[in-house]
C-alpha positions as CSV (number, residue, x, y, z in Angstrom):
1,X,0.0,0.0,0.0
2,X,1.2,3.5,-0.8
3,X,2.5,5.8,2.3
4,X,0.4,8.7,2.1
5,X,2.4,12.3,2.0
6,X,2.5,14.1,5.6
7,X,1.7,17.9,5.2
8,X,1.2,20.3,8.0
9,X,-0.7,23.4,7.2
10,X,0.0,26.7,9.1
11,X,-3.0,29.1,8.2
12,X,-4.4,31.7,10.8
13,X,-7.6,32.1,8.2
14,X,-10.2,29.5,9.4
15,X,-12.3,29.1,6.1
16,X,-9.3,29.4,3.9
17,X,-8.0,26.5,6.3
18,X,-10.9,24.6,6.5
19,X,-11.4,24.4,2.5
20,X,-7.9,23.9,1.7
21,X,-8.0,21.0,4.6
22,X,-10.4,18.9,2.9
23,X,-8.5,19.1,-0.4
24,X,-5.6,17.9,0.7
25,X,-7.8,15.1,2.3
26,X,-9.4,14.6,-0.9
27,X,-6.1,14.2,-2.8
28,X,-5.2,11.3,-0.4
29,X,-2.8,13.2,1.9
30,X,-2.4,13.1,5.3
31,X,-3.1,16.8,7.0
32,X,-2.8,18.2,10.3
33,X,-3.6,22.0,10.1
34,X,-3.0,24.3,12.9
35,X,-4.0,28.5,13.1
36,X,-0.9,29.7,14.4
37,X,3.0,29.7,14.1
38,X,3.2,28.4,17.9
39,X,1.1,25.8,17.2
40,X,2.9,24.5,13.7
41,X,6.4,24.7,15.7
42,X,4.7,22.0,18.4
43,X,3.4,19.8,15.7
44,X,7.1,20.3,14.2
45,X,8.8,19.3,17.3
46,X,6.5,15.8,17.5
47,X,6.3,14.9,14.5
48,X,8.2,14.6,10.7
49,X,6.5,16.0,7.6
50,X,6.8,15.8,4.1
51,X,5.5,18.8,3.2
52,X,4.7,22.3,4.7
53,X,2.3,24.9,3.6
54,X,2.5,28.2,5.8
55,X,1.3,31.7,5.9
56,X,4.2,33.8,5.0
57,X,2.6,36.7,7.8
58,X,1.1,35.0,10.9
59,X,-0.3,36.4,14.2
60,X,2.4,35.2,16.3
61,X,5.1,34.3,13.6
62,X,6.8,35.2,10.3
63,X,6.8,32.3,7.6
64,X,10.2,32.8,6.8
65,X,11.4,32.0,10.6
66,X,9.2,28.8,10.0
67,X,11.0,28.2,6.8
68,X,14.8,28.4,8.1
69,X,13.3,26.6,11.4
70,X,12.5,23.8,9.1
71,X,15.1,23.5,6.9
72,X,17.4,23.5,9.7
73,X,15.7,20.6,11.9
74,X,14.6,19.0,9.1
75,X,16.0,19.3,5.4
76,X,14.0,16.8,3.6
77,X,11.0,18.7,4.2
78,X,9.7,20.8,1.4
79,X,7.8,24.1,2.5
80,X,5.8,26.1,0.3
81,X,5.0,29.9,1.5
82,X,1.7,30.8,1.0
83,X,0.5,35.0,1.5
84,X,-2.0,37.9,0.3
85,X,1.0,40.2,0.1
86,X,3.3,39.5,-2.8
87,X,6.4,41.0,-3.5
88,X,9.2,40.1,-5.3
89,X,12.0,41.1,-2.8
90,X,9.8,38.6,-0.4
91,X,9.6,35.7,-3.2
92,X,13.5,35.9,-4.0
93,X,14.2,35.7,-0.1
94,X,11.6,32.5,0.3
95,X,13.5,30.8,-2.7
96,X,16.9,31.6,-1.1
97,X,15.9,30.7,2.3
98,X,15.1,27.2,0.9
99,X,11.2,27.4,-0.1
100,X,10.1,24.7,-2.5
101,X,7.7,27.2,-4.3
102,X,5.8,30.6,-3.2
103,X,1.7,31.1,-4.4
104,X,0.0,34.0,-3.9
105,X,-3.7,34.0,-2.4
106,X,-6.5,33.9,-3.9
107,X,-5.3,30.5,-4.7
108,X,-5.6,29.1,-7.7
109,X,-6.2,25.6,-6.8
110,X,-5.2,24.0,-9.7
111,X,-1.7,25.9,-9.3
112,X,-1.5,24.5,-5.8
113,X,-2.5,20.9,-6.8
114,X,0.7,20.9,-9.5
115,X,3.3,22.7,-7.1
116,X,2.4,20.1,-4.0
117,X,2.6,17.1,-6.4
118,X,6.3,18.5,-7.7
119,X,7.4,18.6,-4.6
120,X,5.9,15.7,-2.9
121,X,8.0,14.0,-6.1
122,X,11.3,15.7,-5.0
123,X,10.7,15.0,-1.8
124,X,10.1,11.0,-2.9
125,X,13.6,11.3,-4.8
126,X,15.3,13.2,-2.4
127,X,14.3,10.3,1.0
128,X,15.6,7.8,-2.1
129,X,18.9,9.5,-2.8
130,X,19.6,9.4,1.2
131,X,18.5,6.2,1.9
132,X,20.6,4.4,-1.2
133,X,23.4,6.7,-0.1
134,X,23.6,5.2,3.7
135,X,22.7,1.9,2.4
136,X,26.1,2.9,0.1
137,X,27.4,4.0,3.3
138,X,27.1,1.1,5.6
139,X,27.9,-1.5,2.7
140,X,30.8,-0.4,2.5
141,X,31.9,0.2,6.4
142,X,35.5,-0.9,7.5
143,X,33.4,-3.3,9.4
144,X,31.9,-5.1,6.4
145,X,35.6,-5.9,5.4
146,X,36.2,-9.0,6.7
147,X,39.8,-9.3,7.8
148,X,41.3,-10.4,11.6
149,X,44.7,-11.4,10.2
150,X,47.8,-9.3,11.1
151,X,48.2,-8.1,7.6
152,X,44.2,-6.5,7.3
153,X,44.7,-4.4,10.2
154,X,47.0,-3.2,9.2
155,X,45.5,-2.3,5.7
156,X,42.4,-0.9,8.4
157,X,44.7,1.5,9.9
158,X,46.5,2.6,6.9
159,X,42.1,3.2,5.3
160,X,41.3,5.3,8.4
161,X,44.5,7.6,7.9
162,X,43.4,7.6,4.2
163,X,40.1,8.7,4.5
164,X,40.7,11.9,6.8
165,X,43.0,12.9,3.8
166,X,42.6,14.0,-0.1
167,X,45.5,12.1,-1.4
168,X,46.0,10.3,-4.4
169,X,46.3,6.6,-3.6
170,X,47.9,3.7,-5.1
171,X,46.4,0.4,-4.1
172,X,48.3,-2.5,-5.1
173,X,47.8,-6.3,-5.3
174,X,46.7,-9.8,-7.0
175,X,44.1,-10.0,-8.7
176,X,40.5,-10.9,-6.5
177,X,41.9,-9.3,-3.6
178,X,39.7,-6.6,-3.4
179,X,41.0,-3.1,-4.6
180,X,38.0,-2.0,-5.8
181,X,36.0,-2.9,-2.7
182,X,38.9,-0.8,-0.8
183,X,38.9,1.9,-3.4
184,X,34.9,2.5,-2.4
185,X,35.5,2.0,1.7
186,X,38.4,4.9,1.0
187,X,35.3,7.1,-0.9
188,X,32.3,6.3,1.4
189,X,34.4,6.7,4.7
190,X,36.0,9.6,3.2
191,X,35.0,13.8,2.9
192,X,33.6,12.9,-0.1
193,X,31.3,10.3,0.7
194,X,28.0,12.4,-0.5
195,X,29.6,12.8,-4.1
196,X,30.1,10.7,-6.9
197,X,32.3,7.3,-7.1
198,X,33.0,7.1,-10.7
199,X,34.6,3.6,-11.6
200,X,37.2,3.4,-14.8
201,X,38.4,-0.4,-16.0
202,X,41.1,0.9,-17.9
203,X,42.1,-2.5,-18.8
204,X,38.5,-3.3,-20.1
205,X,38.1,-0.3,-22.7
206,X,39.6,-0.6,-25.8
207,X,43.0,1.9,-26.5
208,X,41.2,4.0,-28.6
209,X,38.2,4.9,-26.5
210,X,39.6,4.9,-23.0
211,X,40.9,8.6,-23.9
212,X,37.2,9.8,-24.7
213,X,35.7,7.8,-22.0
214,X,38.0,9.8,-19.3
215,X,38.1,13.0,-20.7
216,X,35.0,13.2,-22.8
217,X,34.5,14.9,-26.1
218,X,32.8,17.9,-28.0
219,X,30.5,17.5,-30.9
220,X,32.3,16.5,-34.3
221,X,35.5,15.3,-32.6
222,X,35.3,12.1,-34.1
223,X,33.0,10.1,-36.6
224,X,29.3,9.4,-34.0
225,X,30.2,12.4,-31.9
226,X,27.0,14.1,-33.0
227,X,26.6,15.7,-29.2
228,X,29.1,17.0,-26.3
229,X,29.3,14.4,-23.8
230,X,31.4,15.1,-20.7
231,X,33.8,12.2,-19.3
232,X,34.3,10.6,-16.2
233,X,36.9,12.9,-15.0
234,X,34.1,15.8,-14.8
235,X,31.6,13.5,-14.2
236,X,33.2,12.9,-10.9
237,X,33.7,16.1,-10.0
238,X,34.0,16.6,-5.9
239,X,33.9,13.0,-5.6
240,X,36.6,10.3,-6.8
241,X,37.8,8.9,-10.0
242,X,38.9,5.8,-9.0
243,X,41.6,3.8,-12.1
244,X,41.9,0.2,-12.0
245,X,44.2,-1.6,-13.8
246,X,46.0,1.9,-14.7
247,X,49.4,-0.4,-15.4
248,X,47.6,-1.2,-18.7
249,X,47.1,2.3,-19.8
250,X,49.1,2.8,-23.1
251,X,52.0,5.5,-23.0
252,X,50.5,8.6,-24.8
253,X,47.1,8.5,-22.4
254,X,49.2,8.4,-19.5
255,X,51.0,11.8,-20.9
256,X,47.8,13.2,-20.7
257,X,46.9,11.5,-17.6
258,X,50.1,13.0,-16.1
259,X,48.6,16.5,-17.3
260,X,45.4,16.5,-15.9
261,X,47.0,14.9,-12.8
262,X,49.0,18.0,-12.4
263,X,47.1,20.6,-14.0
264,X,43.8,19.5,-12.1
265,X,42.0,19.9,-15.5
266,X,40.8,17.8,-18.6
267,X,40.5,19.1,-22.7
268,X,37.8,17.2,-23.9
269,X,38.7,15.7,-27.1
270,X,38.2,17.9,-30.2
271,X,38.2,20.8,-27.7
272,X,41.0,23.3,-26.7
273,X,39.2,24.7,-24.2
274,X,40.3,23.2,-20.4
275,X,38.1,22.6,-17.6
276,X,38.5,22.3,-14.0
277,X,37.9,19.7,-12.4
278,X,37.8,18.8,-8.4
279,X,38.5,14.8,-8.1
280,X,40.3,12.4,-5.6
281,X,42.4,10.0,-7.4
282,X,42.4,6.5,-6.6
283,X,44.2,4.1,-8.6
284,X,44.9,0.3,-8.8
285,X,47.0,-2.1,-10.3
286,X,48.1,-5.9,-10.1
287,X,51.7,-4.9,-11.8
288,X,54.7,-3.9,-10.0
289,X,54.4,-0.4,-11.5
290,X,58.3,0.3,-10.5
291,X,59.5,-2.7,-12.2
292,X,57.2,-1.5,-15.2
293,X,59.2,1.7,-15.3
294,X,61.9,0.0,-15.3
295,X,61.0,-1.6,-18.4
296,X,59.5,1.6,-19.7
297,X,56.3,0.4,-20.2
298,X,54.7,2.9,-17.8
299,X,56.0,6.8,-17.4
300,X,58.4,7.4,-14.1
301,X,56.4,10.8,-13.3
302,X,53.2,9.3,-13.4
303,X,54.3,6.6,-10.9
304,X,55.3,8.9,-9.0
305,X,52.2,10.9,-9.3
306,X,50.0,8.0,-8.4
307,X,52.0,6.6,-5.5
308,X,51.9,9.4,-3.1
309,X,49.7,6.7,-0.7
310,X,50.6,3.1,-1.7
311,X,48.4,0.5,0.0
312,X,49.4,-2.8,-1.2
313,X,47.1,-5.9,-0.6
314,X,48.1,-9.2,0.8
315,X,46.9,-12.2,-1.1
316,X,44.3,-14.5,0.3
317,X,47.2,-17.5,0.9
318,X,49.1,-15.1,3.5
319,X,45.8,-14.3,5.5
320,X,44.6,-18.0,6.3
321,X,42.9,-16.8,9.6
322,X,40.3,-15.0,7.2
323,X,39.6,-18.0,5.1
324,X,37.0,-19.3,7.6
325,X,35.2,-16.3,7.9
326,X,35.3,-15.1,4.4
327,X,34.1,-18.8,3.5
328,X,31.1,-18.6,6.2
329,X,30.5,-14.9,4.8
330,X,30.0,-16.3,1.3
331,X,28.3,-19.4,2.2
332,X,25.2,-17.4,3.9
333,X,25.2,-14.6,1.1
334,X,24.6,-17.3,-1.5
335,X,22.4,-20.1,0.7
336,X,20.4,-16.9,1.4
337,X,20.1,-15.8,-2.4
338,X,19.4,-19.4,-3.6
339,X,16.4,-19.6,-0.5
340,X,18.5,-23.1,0.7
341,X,19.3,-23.8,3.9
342,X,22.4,-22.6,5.8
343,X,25.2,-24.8,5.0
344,X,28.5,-25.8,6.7
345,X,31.9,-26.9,6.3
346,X,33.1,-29.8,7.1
347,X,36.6,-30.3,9.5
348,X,38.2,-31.8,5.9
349,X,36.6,-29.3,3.7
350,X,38.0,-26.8,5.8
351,X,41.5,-28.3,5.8
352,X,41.4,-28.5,2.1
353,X,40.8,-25.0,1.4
354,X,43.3,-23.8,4.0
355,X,45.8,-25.9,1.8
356,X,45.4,-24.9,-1.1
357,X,47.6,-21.7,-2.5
358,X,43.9,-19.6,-3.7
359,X,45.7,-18.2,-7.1
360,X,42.3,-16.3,-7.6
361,X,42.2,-15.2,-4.0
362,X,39.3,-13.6,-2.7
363,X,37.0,-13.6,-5.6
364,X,38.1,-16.9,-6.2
365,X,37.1,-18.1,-3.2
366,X,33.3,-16.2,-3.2
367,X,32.7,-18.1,-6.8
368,X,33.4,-21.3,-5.1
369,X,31.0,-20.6,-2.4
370,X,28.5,-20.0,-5.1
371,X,29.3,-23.0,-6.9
372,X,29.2,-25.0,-3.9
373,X,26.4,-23.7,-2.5
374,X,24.3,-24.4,-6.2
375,X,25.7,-27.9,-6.8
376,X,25.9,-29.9,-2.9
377,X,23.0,-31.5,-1.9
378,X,23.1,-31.7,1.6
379,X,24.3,-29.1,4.2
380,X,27.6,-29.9,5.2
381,X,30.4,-29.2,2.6
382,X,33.3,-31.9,2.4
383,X,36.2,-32.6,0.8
384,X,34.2,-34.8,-1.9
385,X,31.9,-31.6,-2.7
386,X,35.4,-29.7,-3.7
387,X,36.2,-29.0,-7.4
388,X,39.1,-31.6,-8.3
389,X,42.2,-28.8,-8.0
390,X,41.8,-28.4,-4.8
391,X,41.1,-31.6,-3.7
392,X,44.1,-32.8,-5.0
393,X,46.1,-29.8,-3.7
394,X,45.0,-30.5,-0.5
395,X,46.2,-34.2,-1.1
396,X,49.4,-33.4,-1.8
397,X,50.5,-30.8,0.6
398,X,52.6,-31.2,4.0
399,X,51.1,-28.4,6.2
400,X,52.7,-27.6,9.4
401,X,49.6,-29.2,11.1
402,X,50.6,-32.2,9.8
403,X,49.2,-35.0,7.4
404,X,47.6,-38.3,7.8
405,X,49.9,-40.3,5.3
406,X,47.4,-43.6,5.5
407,X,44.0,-41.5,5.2
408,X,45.3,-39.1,2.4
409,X,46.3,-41.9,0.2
410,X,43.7,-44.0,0.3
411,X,41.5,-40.5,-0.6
412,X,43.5,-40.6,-3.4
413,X,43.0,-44.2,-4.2
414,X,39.3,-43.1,-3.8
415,X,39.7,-39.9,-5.6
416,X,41.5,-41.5,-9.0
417,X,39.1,-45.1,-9.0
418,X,35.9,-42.7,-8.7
419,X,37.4,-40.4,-11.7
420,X,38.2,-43.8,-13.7
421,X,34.6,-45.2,-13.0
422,X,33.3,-41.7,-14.3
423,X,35.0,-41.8,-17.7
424,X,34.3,-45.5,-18.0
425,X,30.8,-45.5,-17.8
426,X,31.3,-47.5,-14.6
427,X,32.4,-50.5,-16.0
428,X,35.0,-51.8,-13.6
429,X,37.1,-53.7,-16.6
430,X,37.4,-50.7,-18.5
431,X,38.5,-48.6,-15.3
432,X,40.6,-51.0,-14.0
433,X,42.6,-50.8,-17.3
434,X,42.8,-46.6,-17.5
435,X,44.6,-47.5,-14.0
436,X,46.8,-50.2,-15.3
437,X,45.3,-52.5,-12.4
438,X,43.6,-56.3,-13.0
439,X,40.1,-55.9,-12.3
440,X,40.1,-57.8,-9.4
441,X,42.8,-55.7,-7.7
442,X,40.6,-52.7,-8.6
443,X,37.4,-54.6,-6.8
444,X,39.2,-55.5,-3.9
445,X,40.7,-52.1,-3.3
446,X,37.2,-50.3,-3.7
447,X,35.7,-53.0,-1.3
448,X,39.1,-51.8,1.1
449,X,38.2,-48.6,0.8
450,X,34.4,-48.8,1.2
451,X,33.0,-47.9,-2.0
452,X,29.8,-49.2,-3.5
453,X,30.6,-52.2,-5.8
């Protein structure tokens, strides 16, 4: 059911009250009217409203006070000044105070009808904006990062210094460790949380585009530029621009990167006119951006430009103590998503994943969650429910904890006679011979090892 729209009405005039009242009621709104300024700040102070309508001149108030009252306690609420004395100085002063719209009495009603409608829409847009903005806000909390290890906090601390600043950063790391997740924590946490966070792939937009993308472009620059169209440089202007995979930008963009970088504005392209622009720069690589300027495949003044706050992150294989919790974290986002219930890993699962060397690292690990969580049928995840790599990594690994030499080979026996079955068909002649065994040594291992004959 539709929330209806909370308007208070401030009129001294009784009939004028009284008639506008039951409009409003008419229209579906909810309406509290009161005859005085003392009596609207009371109803103020208990309650929220969408929308005010106010006398500009009141026996015991000014409309204006009421409207910087308002806006002040409560911005989201749109006011619109109503009065038998019209001026323009008055009007100008309403608008700059913060009114949503000024009409003069007699009131045309039809007028009215349109001006509450607009701004019961802005208001419905503005509530939106806010709410998807702390929903931005708390998504992307230091708290929602999960990390215990030794080497997250100390990425945490590094972040909070970060975020109190306006510094160009440089985070670093494997790919699937999360830069981009970090690049967003750095902008929501940061002075510039309320503005834009304007993402650039530069390794996913092809060399000849990623110029016009960044810096946009005027009408007739190029073949299809039939309109201006500003880039994502200006379209992130007061928030941040934030450049992954910059150590694939080719040579001449980062010249003009290096520009803007130090000039603080763009040329769109086919223009020679500059413009200003006011962006935090936060960029991201999986290269070793020295030893790439080394090679002179990226420019030494740009690196230099870029790493004036490096924040390198460690791969998933040197933070074991999140594994657990990352895996749990995963496990209940997709068992959640796929309306299954919650699942579990079991003490070998576990031990397999802590094993194995997680190339893919983070992401790697949340599509294995997904996978797992699509594919297992009950709700406990073992070692048999693992894709085949990291079964057999976990196999053949020595881990300080220490290995079970009889139990891990006979999960390989099991392992390799379950794979032969498979590409057999079942038939224990033909899988006895992919294994080089007689079939009877293949039956009486499987009946060893307690497998279904």
């Amino acid at each position: 059911m539709k929330e209806r729209t909370k308007i208070l009405l401030i009129d001294d005039e009784e009939a004028g009250r009284e008639a506008l009242t039951l409009l409003l009621k008419g229209a579906g709104h909810h309406i509290r009217s009161v005859a005085s300024g003392t009596e609207g700040f009371q109803s103020l102070a208990r309650e929220k409203f969408d929308i005010l309508i106010t006398d500009l001149f009141l026996p015991d108030s000014n409309g204006i006070d009421i409207l910087k009252k308002v806006k002040e306690d409560s911005p989201l609420t749109e006011v619109i000044l109503i009065t038998g004395h019209a001026s323009a100085e008055t009007a100008v002063r309403a608008m700059k105070e913060g009114a949503f719209d000024y009409i003069t009495k007699p009131l045309n009603i039809d007028e009215l009808k349109i001006i509450i409608a607009k701004a019961v829409e802005k208001h419905r847009l503005l509530t939106e904006n806010v709410y998807l903005k702390k929903q931005l806000r708390d998504k992307f909390e230091f708290a929602n990062i999960i990390g215990t290890s030794p080497s997250m906090q100390q990425v945490f601390a590094l972040m909070k210094r970060i975020v109190k600043t306006d510094s160009t950063v440089l985070i670093t790391g494997e790919s699937g460790t999360g830069k981009e997740l970090v690049a967003k924590a750095i902008h929501f946490n940061g002075q510039r949380r309320d503005k834009p966070f304007v993402a650039v792939h530069c390794g996913a937009i092809p060399e000849n585009l990623l110029e016009s993308e960044l810096f946009g472009y005027v009408k007739g620059a190029f073949t299809g530029a039939v309109r201006d169209k500003i880039g994502k440089f200006e379209a992130a202007t007061q928030g941040t621009i934030f450049l992954d995979e910059i150590g694939t930008m080719a040579m001449q963009l980062q010249t003009k990167l290096l520009r803007v970088l130090q000039e603080q504005e763009v040329e769109r392209v086919g223009s020679t006119r500059p413009v200003k622009i006011d962006v935090r720069i936060v960029a991201a690589t999986n290269l070793n951006l020295a030893e790439e300027v080394k090679k002179g495949t990226f420019r030494e003044d740009l690196f230099y430009r870029l790493n004036v706050i490096p924040l390198p992150l460690p791969p998933l294989r040197e933070r074991v103590e999140d594994l657990l919790p990352l895996a749990k974290h995963f496990l209940a986002k997709f068992c959640k998503e796929m309306h299954r219930r919650p699942m579990t890993l079991a003490k070998d699962g576990l031990e397999a994943l802590e094993s194995y060397q997680w190339p893919g690292n983070v992401r790697e690990l949340e599509n294995l969650m997904e996978r797992v969580a699509a594919l297992t049928e009950g709700d406990t995840i073992t070692l048999q429910d693992l894709p085949p790599n990291i079964r057999e990594e976990s196999l053949s690994r020595v881990t300080e904890k220490g290995v079970d030499l009889v139990k891990t080979l006979a999960e390989i026996e099991r392992s390799m006679i379950n794979d032969a079955l498979a590409l057999s068909d079942g038939v224990k002649a033909r899988a006895a011979a992919l294994l080089n065994l007689n079939r009877t040594t293949l039956v009486e291992k499987m009946r060893r090892l307690g497998m279904p004959l």
